[in-house]
Each structure stands twice: as C-alpha cells, then as structure tokens.
LUMKEDREN-163609 format. One record per residue (C-alpha): residue number from 1; residue in one letter; x, y, z. Coordinates in nm, 3 decimals, decimal comma. Layout:
// LUMKEDREN-163609
<NUM; A; <X; Y; Z>>
...
//
This chain:
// LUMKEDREN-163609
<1; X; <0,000; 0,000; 0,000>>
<2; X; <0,330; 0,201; -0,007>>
<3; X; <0,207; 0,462; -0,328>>
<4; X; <-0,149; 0,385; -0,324>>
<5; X; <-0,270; 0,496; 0,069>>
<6; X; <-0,172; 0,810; 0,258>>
<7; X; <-0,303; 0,809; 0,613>>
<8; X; <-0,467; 1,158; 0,803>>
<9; X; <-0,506; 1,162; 1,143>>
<10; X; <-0,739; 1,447; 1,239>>
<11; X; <-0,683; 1,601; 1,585>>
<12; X; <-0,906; 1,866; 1,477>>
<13; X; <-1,204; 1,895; 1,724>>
<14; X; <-1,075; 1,615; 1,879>>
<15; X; <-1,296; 1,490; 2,212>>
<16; X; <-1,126; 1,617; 2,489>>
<17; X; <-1,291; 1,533; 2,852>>
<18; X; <-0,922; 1,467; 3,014>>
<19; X; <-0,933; 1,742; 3,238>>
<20; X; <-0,559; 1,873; 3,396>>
<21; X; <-0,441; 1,602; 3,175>>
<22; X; <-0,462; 1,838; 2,847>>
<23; X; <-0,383; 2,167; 3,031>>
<24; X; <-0,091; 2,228; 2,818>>
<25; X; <-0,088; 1,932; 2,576>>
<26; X; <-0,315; 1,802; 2,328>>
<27; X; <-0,513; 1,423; 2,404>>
<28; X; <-0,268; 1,301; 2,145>>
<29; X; <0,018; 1,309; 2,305>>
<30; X; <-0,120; 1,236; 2,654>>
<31; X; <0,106; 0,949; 2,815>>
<32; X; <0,000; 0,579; 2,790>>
<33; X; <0,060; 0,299; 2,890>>
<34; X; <0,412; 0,361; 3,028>>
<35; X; <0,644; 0,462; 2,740>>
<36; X; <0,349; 0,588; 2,509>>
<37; X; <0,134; 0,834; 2,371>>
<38; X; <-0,216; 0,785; 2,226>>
<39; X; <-0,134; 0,876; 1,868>>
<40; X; <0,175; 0,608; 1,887>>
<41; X; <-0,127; 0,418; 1,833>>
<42; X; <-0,273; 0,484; 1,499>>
<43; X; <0,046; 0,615; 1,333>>
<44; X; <0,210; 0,248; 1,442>>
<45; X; <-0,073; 0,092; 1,326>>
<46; X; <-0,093; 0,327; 0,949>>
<47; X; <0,351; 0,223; 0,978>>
<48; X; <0,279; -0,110; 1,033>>
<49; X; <0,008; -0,125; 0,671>>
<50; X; <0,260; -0,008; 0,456>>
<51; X; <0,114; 0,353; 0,459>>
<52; X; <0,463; 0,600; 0,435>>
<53; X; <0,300; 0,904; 0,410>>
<54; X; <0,125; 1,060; 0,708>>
<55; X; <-0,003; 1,444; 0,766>>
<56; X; <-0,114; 1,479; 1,126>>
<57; X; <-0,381; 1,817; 1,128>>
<58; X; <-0,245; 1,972; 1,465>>
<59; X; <-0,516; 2,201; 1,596>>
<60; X; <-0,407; 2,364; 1,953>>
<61; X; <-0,143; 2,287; 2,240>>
<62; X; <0,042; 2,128; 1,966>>
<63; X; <0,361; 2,226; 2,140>>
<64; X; <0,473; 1,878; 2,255>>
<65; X; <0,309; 1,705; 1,966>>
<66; X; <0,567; 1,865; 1,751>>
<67; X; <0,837; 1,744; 2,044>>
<68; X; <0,701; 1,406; 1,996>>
<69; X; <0,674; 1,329; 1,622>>
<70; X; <0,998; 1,497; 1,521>>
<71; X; <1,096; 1,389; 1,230>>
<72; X; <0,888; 1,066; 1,198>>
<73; X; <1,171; 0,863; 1,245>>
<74; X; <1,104; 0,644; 1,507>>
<75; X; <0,823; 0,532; 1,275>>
<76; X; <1,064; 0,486; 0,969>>
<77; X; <0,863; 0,817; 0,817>>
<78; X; <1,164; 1,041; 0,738>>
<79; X; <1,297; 0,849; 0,426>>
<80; X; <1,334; 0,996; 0,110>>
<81; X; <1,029; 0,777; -0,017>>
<82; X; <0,826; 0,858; 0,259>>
<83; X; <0,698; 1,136; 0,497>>
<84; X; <0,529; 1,257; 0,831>>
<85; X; <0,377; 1,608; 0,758>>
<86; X; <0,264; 1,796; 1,034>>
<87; X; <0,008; 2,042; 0,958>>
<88; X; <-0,089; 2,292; 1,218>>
<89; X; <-0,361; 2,599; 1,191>>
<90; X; <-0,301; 2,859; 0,905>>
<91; X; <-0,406; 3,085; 1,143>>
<92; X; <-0,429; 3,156; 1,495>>
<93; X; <-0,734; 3,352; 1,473>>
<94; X; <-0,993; 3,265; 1,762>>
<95; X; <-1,283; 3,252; 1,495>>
<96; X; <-1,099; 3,042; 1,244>>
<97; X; <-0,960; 2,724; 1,525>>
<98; X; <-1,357; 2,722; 1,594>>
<99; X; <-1,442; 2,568; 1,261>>
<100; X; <-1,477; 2,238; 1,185>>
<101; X; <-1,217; 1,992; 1,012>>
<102; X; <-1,348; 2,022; 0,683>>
<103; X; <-1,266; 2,356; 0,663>>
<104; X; <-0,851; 2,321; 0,780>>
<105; X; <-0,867; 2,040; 0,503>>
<106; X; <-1,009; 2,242; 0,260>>
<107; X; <-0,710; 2,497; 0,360>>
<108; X; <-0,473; 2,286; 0,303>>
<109; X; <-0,611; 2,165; -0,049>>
<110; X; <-0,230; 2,142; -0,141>>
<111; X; <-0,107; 1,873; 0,038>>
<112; X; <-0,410; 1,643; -0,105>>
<113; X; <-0,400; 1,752; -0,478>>
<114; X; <-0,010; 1,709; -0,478>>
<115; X; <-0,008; 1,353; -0,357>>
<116; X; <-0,053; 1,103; -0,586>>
<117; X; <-0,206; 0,843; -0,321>>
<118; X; <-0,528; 0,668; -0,432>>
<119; X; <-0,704; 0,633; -0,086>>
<120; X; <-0,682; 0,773; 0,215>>
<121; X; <-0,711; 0,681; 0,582>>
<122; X; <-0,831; 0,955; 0,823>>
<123; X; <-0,873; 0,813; 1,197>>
<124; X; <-0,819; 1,024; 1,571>>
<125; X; <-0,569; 0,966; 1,788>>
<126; X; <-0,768; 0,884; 2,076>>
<127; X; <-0,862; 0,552; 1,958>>
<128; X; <-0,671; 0,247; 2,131>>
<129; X; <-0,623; -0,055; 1,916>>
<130; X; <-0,395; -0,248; 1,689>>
<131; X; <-0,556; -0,283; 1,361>>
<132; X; <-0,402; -0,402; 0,999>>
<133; X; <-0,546; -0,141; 0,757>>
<134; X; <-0,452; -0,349; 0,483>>
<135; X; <-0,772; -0,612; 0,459>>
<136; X; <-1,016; -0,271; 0,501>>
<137; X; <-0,850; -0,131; 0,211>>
<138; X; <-0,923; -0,464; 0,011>>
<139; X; <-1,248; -0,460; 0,175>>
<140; X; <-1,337; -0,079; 0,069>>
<141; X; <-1,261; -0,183; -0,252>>
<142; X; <-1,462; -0,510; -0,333>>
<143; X; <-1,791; -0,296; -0,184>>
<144; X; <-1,712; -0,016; -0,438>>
<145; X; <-1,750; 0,187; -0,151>>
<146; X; <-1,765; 0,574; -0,122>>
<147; X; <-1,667; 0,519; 0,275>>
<148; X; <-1,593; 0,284; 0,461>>
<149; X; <-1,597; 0,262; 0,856>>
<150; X; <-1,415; 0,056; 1,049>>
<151; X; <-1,679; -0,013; 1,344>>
<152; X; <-1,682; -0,270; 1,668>>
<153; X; <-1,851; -0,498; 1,810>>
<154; X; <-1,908; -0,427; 2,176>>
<155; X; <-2,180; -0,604; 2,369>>
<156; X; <-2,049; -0,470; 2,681>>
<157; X; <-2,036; -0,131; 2,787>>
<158; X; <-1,674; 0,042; 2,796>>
<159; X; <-1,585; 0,433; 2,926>>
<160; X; <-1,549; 0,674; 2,674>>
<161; X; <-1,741; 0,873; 2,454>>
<162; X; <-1,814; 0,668; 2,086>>
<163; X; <-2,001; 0,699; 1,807>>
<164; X; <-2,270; 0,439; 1,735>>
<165; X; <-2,331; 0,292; 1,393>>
<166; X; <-2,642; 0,081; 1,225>>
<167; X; <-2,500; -0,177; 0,981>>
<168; X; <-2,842; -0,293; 0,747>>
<169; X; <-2,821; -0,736; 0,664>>
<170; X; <-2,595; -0,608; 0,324>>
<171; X; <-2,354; -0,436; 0,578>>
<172; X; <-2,389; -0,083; 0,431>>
<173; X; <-2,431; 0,170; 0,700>>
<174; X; <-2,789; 0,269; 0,809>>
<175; X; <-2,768; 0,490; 1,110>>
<176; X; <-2,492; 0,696; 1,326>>
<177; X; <-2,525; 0,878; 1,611>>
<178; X; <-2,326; 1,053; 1,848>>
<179; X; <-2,240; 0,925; 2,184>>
<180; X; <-2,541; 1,107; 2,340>>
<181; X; <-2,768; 0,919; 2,068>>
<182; X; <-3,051; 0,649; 2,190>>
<183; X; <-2,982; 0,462; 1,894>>
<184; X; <-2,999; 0,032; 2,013>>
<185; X; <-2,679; -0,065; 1,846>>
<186; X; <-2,431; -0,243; 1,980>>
<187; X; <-2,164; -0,132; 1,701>>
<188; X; <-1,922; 0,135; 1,777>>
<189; X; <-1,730; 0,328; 1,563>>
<190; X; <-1,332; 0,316; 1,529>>
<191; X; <-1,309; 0,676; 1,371>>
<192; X; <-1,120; 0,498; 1,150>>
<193; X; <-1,254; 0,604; 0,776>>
<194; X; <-1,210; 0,515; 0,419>>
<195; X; <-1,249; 0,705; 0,105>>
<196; X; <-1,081; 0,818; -0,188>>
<197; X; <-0,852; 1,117; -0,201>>
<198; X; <-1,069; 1,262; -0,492>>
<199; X; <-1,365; 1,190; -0,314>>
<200; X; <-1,248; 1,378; -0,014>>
<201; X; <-1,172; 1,614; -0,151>>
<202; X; <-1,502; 1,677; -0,388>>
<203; X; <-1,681; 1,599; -0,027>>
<204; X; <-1,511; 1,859; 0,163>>
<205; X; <-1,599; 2,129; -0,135>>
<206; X; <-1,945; 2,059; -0,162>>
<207; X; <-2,004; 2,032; 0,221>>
<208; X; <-1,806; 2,388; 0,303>>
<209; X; <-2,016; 2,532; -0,032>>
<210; X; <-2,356; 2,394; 0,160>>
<211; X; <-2,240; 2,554; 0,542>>
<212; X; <-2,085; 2,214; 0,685>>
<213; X; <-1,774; 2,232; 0,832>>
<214; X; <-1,777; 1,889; 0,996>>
<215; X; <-1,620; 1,579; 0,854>>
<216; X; <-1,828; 1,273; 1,035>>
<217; X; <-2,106; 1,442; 1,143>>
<218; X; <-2,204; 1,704; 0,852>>
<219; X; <-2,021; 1,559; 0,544>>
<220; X; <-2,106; 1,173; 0,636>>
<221; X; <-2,353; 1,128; 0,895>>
<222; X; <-2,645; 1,347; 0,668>>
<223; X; <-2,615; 1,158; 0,347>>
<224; X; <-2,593; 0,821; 0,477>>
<225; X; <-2,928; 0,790; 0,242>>
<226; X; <-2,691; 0,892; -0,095>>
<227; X; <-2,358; 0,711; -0,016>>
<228; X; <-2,238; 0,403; -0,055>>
<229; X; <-2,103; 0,375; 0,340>>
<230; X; <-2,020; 0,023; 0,444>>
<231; X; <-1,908; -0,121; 0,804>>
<232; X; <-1,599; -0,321; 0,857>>
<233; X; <-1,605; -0,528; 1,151>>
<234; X; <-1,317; -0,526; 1,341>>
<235; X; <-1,236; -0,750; 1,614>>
<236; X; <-0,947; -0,677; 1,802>>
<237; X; <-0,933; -0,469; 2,136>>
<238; X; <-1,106; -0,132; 2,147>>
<239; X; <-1,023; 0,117; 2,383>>
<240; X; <-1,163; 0,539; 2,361>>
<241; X; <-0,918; 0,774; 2,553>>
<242; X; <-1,145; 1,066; 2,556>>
<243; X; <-1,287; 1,098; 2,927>>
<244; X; <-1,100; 1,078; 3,263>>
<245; X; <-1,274; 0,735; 3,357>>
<246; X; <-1,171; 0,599; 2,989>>
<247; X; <-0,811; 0,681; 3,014>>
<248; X; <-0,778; 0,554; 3,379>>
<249; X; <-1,023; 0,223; 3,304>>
<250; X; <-0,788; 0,155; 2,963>>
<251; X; <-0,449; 0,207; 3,129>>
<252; X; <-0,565; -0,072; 3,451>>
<253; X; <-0,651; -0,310; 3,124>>
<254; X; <-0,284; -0,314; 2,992>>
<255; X; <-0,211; -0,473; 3,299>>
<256; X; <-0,388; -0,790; 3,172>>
<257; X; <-0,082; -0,973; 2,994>>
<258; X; <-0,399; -1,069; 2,707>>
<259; X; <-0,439; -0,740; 2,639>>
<260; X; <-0,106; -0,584; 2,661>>
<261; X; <0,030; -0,859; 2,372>>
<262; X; <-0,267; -0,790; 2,141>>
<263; X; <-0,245; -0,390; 2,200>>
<264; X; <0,131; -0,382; 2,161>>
<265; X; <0,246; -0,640; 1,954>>
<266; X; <-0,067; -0,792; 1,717>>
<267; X; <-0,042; -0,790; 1,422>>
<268; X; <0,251; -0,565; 1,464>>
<269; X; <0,402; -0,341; 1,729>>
<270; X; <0,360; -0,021; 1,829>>
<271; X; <0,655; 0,215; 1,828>>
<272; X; <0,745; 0,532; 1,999>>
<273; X; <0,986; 0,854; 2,082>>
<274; X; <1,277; 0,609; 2,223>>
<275; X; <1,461; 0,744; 2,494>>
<276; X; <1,793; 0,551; 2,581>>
<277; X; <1,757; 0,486; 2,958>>
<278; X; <1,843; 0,221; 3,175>>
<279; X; <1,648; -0,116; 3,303>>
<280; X; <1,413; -0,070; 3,575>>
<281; X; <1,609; -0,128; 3,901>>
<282; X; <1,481; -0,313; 4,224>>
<283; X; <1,666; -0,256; 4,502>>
<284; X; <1,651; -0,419; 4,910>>
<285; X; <1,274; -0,403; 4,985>>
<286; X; <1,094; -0,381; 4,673>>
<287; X; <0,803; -0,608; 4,577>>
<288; X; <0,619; -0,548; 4,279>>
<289; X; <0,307; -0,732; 4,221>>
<290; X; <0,078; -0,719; 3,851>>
<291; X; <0,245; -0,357; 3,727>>
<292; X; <0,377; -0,219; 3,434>>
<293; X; <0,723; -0,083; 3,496>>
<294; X; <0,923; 0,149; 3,235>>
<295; X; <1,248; 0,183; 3,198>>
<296; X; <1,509; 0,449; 3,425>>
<297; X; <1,248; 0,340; 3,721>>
<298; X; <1,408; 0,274; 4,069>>
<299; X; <1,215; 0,098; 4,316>>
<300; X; <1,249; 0,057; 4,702>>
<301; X; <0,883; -0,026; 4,786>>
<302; X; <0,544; -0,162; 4,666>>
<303; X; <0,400; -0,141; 4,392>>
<304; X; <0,074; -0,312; 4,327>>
<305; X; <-0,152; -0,303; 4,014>>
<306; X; <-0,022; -0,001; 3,888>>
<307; X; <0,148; 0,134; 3,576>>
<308; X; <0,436; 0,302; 3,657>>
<309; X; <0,650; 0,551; 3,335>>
<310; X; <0,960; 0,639; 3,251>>
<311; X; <1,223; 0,727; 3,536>>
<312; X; <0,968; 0,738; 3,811>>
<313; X; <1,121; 0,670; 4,177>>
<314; X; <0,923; 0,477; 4,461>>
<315; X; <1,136; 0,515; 4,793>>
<316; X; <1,162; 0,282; 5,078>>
<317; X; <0,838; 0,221; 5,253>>
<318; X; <0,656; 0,410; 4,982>>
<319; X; <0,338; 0,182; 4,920>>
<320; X; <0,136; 0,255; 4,522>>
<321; X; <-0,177; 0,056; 4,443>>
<322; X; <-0,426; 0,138; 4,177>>
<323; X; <-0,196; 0,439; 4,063>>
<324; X; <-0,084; 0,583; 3,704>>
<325; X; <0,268; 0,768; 3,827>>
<326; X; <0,373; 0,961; 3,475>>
<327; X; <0,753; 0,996; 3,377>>
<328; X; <1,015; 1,135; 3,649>>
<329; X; <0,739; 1,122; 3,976>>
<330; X; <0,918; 1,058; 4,276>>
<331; X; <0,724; 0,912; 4,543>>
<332; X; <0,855; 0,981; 4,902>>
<333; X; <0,953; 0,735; 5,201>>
<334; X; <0,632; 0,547; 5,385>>
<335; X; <0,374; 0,732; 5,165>>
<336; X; <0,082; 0,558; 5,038>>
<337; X; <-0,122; 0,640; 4,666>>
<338; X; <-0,390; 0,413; 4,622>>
<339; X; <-0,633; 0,514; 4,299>>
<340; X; <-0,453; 0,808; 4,184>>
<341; X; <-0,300; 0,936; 3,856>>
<342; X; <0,006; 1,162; 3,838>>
<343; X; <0,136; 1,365; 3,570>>
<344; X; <0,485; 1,404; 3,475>>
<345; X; <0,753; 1,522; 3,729>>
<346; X; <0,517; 1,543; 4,063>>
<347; X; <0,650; 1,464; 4,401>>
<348; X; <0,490; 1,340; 4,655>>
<349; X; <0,661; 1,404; 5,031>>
<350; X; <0,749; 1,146; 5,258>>
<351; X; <0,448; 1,034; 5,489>>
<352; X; <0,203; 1,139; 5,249>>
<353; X; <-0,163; 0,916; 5,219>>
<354; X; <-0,333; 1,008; 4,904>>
<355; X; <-0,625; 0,799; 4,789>>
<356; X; <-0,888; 0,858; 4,566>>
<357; X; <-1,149; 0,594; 4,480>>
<358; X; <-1,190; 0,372; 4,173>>
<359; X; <-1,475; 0,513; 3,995>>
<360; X; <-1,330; 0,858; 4,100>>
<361; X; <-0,942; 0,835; 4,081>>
<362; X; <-0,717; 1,158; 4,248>>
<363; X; <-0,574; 1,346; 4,008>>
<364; X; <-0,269; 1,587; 4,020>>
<365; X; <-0,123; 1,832; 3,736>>
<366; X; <0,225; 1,835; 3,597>>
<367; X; <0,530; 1,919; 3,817>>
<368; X; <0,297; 1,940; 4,119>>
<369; X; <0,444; 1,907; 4,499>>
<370; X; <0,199; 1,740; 4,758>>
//
C-alpha cells in the first residue's frame, strides 16, 4: 500500500474530557501505557500497513506534539520515499480554530492535490487498538465503496465517549449517532474512515459550499441515504481515551498480559519517541506485584496493580496501588497512593496518604508538589 494509501489523522475537534491532563498538551500526546502516547497508536498501526505518508492536522497545544513526532523517524517516516507532515492551523485567529475539520482540510487543499495516493485513511488519535489497515482497504474496494468505517462490536459497555453505527443485513451503514444518541446498536465506531482522495476532496468542497464544516457528522452522517457507506467489523481490542474514567479504566486493562500482547504487539508493534535509559532497578525491599514498569524506574517499595512511566522513583516504605505515576514522579519514604494518577515530574513528600477511589481516581497536574 506504499504509493497507493496516505493516512490523516485528524486532531481537529478532537474529544477532549481529560481534564488537567490536556492543560498544556493536546489528548494526542497524553502518556499511555508507560512509554506511550495515544497517537503512537494509529500512526504504528498506518507504519505497520505499509502507509509512508502521514499528515497529522495539529489544531491547539500542539507544542509537545511537535516534540514528539519529530521527524517521523522512530516510525521509519523520514525516508526519502516517505513522509510525516505535520500540519498545524493557518491561522491563529480565535474565529478560524472554531471551525470544523473540513474547513482546515479544505485549507490545506495542497497537500491532497499534490499527492498522488489513491485512498486515504483519516482516523483520531484517541482511539486504542492495533488494527491491519490493509484487509479494510481490500475490503473498501470489493464494496465499491464511497466510505468505509471501520466499526466494533461491543456487547459490553466500555468508558469513553463513541459513536454508534447501524449496519443494514448487506452491511452498508444505516444509522450513526453521536455518543449522546438512543440509537440500540451495539456497534461502535473506530473513527477509522475510508475514502478516496478525490472523493475527499469533492466531499469537503461541496459540504463547506452547503455551510458544513464537519467531517463525520455534517459531510457523512447526513447523506448516509446517498452514499455508498459500508461497516468493517473489526475484532481486536477497542479502547476510547477521551474521558478521565476511559483513560484511567484503559491504562488498569494493559495490565492484563492478554491485552497488553494484542495492543502492543498484534499484528505488529507499536513504536514510539525512544529514549535511551536504563532497566528498571529493584533494590533491598521492593516487591512489585501485577504492574507495568518502564524503563530508568528505581524501586524501594510496593508497587501493586499499577502502571508506573519512565524514570519514576518509589522510595523505601513508599506503598502505590491502583496508581498511574507519569515519567520522572518521585514518590517519598512510607507514603501511600492508592487510585490516583500523576502527571509528569510530581512529588509526593514522605508520609504522604493520598487515595482517591476507583470510579473517582485523584488526580494531580504536571510538576505538582503534595
């Protein structure tokens, strides 16, 4: 799919309920699962399909995104044949970051009518999975589809806010509603989409020319009745980072050595920023029970069901259950965190006994001292 796919992922708009979490960064490049962030997740996945050229439509905060990405090589994307475009606001006008995606396409028309790509991807980056794109392109194609959707199947209920979708018995798509819709389905959107690039483009013309300015739910969602817009059922993990209660519910499930394979490593990995640091270390006292552990972490204490990042340091006596503890926290001697998620680079004192509960988690900003 190397010349005939280019991938989009839209952060435009992008459903945001992560409170202190996306103070000063955008929900794609909020920490997961460790050593990640959430758009490590569909650009691995786009990588990992053959797709080599990616534009990422920054919208605000897009500060450490930029950090992040780089170049694009840590997911091979700087090569001559080959490219990660990151496409931020042409303006920084108040009135112009309130309108809809369509509209930041349509202003950068360029970068579509100078590709050559066939098809195009466009997905968020708030969507947890690992998907090969390559059988939905096959499948797009065999329905003579103008979209496709990638959609899941999810009989129970999981946090986050998703879409819903209506497949009819020919698997076209019926019905789609937002998350506040009362539609019965049990099929949720991926926000993964198919089209072609000329059709995109014609789509996001005639929508702007008729006052829509949003992709899914102006452009798509009203002429379900006059497109050909198929489901593809995909069957792999599903996880929505958009809420508090998502991001905290999703990061516990990685914990489950099931899940964390299939996530990370099926049907191909998931690759990140690398930063050369050393093995975790465990020194006298430590006991670490059913955790996720980066890399430049020191332990002295206990750790239990918890995921701990990068270069985060548990002293002696220092007890964490339940917790998320983001890169560099230092936890001090004989303090306890049970249910609790902390940014980057917060210290805790020594003594300390934070808890927070499990459907309500306690929650403290970047660089904070309690």
């Amino acid at each position: 799919m190397k010349n005939k796919v280019m991938g989009v992922i839209n952060l435009i708009h992008e459903p945001d309920e992560l409170e202190i979490l996306t103070a000063g960064r955008c929900p794609a490049t909020v920490p997961f699962g460790g050593r990640y962030r959430l758009i490590d997740f569909m650009l691995s996945n786009m990588v990992n399909s053959g797709i080599s050229r990616v534009a990422v439509f920054a919208h605000t905060k897009y500060r450490s995104l930029m950090d992040h990405l780089g170049s694009g090589k840590h997911w091979d994307l700087h090569n001559r044949q080959s490219g990660l475009f990151i496409l931020p606001p042409s303006s920084d006008d108040q009135q112009e970051l309130r309108r809809g995606d369509l509209y930041h396409m349509f202003q950068n028309r360029d970068y579509f009518t100078r590709s050559q790509q066939e098809f195009v991807v466009i997905s968020r980056s708030h969507v947890i999975c690992n998907i090969d794109l390559r059988p939905v392109i096959d499948f797009h194609e065999r329905q003579d589809a103008d979209i496709t959707v990638v959609c899941k199947r999810q009989t129970d209920l999981i946090p986050g806010k998703s879409r819903k979708v209506e497949l009819n018995s020919a698997g076209r798509v019926i019905g789609m509603q937002d998350h506040y819709g009362r539609m019965n389905s049990d099929l949720l959107s991926t926000e993964i989409y198919v089209m072609r690039r000329e059709f995109l483009m014609e789509l996001v013309e005639t929508s702007l020319a008729q006052g829509q300015e949003h992709l899914v739910r102006h452009a798509i969602m009203s002429r379900l009745d006059r497109l050909n817009v198929y489901g593809y059922l995909f069957e792999g993990y599903l996880g929505m980072v958009n809420t508090l209660d998502s991001y905290y519910w999703n990061n516990m499930q990685m914990l489950r050595s099931d899940v964390w394979k299939e996530v990370f490593f099926r049907p191909g990995p998931i690759y990140t920023k690398v930063k050369d640091e050393p093995p975790a270390r465990y020194l006298e006292g430590a006991k670490v029970t059913g955790s996720l552990i980066a890399n430049g972490c020191v332990v002295e204490g206990m750790v239990i069901n918890s995921v701990l990042f990068r270069g985060v340091k548990v002293r002696k006596g220092a007890i964490i259950r339940n917790s998320i503890v983001m890169q560099n926290g230092i936890i001090g001697e004989n303090s306890v965190l049970d249910y609790a998620i902390l940014d980057k680079d917060v210290v805790i004192d020594q003594g300390r006994d934070i808890r927070g509960a499990a459907g309500s988690p306690f929650l403290a900003g970047k660089r904070k001292v309690i």
